[in-house]
N, CA, C and O atoms as CSV, one atom per row, in Angstrom:
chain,resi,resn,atom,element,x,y,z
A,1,UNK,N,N,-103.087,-149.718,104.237
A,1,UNK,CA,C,-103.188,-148.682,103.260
A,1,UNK,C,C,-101.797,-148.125,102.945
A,1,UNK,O,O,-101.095,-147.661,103.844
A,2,UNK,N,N,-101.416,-148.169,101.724
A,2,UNK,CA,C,-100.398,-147.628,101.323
A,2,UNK,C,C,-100.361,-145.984,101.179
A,2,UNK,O,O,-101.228,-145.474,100.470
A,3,UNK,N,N,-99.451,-145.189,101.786
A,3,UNK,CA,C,-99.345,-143.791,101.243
A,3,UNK,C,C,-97.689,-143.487,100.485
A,3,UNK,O,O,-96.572,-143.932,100.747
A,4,UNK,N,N,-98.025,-142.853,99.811
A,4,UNK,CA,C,-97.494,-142.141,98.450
A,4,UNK,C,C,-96.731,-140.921,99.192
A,4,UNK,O,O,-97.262,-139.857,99.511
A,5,UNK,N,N,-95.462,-141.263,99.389
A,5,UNK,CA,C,-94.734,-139.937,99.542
A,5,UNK,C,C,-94.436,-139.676,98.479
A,5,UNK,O,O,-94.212,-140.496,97.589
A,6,UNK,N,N,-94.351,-137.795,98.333
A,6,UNK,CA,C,-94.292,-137.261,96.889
A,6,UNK,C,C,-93.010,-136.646,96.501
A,6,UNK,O,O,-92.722,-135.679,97.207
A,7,UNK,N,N,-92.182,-136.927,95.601
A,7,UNK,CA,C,-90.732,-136.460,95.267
A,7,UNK,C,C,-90.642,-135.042,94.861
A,7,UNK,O,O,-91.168,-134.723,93.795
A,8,UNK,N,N,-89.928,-133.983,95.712
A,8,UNK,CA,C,-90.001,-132.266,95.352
A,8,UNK,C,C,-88.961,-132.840,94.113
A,8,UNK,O,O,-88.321,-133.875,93.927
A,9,UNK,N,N,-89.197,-131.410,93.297
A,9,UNK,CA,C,-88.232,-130.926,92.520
A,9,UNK,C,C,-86.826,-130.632,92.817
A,9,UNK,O,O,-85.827,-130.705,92.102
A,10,UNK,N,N,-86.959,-130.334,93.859
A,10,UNK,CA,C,-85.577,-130.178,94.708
A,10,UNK,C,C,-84.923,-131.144,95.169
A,10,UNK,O,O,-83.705,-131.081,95.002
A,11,UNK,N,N,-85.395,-132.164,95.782
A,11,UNK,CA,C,-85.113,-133.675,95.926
A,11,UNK,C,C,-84.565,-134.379,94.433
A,11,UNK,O,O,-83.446,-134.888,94.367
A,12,UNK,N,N,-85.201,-134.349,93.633
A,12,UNK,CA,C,-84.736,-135.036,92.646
A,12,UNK,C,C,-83.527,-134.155,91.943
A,12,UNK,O,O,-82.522,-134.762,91.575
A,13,UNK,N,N,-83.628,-132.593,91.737
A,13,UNK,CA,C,-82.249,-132.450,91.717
A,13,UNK,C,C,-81.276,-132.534,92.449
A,13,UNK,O,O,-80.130,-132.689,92.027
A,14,UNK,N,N,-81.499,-132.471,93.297
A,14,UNK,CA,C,-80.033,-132.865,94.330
A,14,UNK,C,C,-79.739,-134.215,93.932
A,14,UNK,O,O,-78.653,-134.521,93.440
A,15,UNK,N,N,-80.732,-135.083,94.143
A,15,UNK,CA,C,-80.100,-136.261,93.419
A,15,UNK,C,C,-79.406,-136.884,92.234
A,15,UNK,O,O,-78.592,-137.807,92.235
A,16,UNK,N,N,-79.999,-136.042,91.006
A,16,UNK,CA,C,-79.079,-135.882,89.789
A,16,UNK,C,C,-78.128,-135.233,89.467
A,16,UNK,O,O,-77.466,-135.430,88.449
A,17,UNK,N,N,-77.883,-134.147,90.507
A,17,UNK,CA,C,-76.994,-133.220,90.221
A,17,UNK,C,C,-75.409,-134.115,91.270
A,17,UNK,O,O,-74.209,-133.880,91.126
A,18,UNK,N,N,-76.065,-135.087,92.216
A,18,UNK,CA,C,-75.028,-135.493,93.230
A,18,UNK,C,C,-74.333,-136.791,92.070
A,18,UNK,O,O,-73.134,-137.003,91.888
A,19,UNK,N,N,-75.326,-137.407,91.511
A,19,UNK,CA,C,-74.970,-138.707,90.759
A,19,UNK,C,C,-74.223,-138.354,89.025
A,19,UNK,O,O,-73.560,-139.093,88.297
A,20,UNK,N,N,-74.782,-136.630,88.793
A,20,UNK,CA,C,-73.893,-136.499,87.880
A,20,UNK,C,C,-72.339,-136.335,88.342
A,20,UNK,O,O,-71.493,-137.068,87.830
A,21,UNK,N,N,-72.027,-135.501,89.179
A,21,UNK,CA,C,-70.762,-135.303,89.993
A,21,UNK,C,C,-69.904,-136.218,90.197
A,21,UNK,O,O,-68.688,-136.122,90.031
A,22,UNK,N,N,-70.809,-137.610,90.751
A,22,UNK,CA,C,-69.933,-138.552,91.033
A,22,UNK,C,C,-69.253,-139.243,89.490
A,22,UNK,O,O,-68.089,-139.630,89.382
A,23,UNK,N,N,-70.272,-139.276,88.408
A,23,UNK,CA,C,-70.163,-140.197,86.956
A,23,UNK,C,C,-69.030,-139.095,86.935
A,23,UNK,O,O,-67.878,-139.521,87.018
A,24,UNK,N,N,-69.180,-138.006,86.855
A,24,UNK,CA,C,-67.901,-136.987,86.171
A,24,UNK,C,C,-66.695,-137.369,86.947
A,24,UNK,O,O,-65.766,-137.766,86.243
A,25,UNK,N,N,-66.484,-137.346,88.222
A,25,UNK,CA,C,-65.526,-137.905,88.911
A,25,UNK,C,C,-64.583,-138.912,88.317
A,25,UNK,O,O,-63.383,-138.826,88.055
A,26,UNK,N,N,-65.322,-139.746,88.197
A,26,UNK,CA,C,-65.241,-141.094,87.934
A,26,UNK,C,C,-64.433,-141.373,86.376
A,26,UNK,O,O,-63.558,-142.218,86.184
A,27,UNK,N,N,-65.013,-140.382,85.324
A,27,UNK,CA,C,-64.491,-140.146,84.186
A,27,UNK,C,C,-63.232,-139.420,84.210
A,27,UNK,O,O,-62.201,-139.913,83.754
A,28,UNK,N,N,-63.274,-138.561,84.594
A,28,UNK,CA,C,-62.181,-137.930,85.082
A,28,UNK,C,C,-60.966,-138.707,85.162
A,28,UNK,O,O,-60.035,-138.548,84.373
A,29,UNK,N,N,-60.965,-139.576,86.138
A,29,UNK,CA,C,-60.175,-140.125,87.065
A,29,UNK,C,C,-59.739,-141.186,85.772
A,29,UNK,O,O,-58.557,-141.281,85.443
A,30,UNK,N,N,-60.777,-141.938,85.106
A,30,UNK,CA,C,-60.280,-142.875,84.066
A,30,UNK,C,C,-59.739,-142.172,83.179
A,30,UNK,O,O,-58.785,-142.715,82.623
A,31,UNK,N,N,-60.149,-140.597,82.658
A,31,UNK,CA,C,-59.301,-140.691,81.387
A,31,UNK,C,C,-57.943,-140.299,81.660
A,31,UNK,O,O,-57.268,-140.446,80.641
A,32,UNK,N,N,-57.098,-139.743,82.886
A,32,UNK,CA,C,-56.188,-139.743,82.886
A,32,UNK,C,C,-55.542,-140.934,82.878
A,32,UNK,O,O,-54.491,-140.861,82.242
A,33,UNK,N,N,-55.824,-142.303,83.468
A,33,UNK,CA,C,-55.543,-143.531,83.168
A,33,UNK,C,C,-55.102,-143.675,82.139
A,33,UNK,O,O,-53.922,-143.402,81.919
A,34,UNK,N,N,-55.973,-144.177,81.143
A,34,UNK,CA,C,-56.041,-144.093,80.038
A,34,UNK,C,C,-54.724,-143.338,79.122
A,34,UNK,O,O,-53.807,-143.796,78.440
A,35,UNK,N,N,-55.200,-141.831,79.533
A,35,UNK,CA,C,-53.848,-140.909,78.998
A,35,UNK,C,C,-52.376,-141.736,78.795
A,35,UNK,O,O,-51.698,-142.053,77.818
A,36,UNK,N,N,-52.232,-141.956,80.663
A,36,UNK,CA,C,-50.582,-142.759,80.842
A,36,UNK,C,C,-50.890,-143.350,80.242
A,36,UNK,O,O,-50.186,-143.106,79.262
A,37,UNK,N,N,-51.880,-144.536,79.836
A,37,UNK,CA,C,-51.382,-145.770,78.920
A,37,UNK,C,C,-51.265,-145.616,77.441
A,37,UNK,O,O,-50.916,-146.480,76.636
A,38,UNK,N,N,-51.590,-144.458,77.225
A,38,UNK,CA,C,-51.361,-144.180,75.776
A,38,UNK,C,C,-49.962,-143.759,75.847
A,38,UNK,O,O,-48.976,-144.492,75.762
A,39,UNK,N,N,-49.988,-142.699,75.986
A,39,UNK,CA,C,-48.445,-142.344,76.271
A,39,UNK,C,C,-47.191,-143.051,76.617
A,39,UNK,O,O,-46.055,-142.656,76.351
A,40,UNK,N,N,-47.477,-144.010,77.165
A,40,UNK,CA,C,-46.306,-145.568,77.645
A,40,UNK,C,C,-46.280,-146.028,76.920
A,40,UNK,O,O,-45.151,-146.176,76.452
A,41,UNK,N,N,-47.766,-146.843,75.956
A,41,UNK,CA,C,-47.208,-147.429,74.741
A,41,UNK,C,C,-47.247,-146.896,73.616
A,41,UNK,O,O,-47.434,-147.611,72.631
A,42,UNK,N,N,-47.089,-145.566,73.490
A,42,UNK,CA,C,-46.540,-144.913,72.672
A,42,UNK,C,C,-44.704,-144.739,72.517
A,42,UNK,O,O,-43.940,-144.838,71.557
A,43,UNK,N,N,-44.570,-144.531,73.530
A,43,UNK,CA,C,-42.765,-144.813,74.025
A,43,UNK,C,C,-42.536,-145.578,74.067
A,43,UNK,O,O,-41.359,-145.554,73.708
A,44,UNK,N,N,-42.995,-147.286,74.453
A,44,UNK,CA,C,-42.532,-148.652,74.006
A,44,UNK,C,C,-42.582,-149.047,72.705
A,44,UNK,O,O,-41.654,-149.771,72.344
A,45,UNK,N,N,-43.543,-148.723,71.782
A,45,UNK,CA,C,-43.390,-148.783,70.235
A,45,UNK,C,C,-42.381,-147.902,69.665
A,45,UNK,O,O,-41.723,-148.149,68.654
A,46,UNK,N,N,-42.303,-146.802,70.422
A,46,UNK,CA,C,-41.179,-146.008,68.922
A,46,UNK,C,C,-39.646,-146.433,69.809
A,46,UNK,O,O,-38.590,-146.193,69.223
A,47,UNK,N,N,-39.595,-147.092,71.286
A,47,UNK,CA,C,-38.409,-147.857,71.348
A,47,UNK,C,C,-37.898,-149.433,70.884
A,47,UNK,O,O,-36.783,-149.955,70.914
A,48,UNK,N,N,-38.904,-149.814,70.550
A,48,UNK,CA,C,-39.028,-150.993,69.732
A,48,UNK,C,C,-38.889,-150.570,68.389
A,48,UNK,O,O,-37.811,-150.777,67.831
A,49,UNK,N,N,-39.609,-150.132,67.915
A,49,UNK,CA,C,-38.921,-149.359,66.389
A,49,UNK,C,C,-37.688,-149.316,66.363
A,49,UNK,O,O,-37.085,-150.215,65.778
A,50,UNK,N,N,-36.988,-148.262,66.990
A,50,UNK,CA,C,-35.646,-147.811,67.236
A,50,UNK,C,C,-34.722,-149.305,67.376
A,50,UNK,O,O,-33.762,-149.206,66.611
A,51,UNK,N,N,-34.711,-150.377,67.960
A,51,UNK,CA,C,-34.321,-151.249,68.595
A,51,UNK,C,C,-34.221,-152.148,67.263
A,51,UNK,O,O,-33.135,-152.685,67.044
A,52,UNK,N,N,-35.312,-152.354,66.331
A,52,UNK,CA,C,-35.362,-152.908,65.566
A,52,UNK,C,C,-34.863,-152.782,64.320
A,52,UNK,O,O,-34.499,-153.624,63.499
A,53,UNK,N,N,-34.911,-151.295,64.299
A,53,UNK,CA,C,-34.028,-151.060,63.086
A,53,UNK,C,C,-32.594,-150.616,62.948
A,53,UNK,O,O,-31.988,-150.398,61.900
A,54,UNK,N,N,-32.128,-150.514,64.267
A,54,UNK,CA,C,-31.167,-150.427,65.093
A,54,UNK,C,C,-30.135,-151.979,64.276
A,54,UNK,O,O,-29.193,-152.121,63.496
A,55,UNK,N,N,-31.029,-152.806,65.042
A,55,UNK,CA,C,-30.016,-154.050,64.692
A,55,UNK,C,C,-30.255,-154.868,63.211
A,55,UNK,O,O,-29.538,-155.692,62.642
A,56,UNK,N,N,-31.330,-154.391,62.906
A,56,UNK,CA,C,-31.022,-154.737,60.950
A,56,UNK,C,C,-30.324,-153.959,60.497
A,56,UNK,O,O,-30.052,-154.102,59.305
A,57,UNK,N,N,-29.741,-152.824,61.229
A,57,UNK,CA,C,-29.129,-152.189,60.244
A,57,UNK,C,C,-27.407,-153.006,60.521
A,57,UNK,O,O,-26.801,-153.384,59.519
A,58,UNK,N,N,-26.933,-153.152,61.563
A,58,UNK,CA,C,-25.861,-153.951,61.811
A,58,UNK,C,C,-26.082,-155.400,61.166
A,58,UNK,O,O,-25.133,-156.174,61.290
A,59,UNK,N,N,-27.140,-155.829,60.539
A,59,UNK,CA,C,-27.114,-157.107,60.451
A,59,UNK,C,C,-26.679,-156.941,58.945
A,59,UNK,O,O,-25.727,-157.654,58.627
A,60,UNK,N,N,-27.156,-156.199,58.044
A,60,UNK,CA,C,-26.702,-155.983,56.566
A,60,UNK,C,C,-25.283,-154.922,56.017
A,60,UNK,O,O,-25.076,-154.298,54.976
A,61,UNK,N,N,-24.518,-155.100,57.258
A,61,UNK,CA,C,-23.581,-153.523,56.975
A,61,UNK,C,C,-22.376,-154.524,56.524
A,61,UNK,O,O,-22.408,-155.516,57.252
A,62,UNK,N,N,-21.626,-154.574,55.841
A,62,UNK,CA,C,-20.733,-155.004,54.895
A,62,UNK,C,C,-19.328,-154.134,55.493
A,62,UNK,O,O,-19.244,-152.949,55.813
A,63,UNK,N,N,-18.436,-155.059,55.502
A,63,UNK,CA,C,-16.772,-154.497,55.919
A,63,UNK,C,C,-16.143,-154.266,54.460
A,63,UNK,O,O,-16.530,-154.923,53.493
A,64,UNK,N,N,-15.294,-153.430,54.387
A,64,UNK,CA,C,-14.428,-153.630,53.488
A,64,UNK,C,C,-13.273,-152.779,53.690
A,64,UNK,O,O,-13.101,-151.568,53.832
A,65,UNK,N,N,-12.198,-154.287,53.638
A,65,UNK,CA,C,-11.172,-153.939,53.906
A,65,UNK,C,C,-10.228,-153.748,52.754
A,65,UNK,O,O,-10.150,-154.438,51.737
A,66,UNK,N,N,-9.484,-152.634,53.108
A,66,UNK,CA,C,-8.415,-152.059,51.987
A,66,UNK,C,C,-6.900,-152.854,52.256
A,66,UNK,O,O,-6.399,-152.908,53.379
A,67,UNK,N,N,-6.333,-153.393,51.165
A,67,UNK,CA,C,-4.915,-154.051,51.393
A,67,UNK,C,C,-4.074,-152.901,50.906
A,67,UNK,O,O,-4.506,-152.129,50.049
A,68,UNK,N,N,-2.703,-152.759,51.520
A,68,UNK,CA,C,-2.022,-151.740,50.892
A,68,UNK,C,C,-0.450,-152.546,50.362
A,68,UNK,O,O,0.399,-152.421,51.245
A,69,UNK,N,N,-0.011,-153.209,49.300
A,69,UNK,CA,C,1.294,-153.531,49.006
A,69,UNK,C,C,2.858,-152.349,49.031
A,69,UNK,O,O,4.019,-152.272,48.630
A,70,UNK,N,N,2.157,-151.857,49.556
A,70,UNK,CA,C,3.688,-150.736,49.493
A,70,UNK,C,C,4.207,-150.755,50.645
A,70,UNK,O,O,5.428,-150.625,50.559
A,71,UNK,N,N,3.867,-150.850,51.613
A,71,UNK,CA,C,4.310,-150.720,52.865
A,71,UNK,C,C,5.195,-152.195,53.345
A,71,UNK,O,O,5.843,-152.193,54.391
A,72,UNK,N,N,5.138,-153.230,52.589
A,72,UNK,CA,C,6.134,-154.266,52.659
A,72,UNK,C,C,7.196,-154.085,52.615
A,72,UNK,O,O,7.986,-155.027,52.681
């Protein structure tokens, strides 16, 4: 014969209230993750930017040199 133990109200909140705690934990903990990795490659793109336009700009910059005949 099978018997039926019966679940209090109290039992089952403790249990949802322990398993919400832990999910929140858990979120927690990832979105600061997350955060740093936004933030890192946020600073590797705008140093790559920088880097990039950095050296096109040396790649199109033009010399010009002035001759002076008087000083012969």
């Amino acid at each position: 014969m099978l018997t039926q133990n019966k679940v209090t109200r109290e039992e089952l909140e403790t249990k949802l209230n322990s398993f919400q705690d832990d999910i929140q934990g858990l979120i927690a903990d990832r979105s600061e993750q997350i955060r740093m990795i936004k933030i890192t490659s946020a600073i590797v793109a705008l140093l790559g930017a920088f880097l990039v336009g950095r050296r096109s700009g040396k790649k199109n910059r033009s010399v010009i040199e002035i001759f002076s005949s008087k000083g012969n």
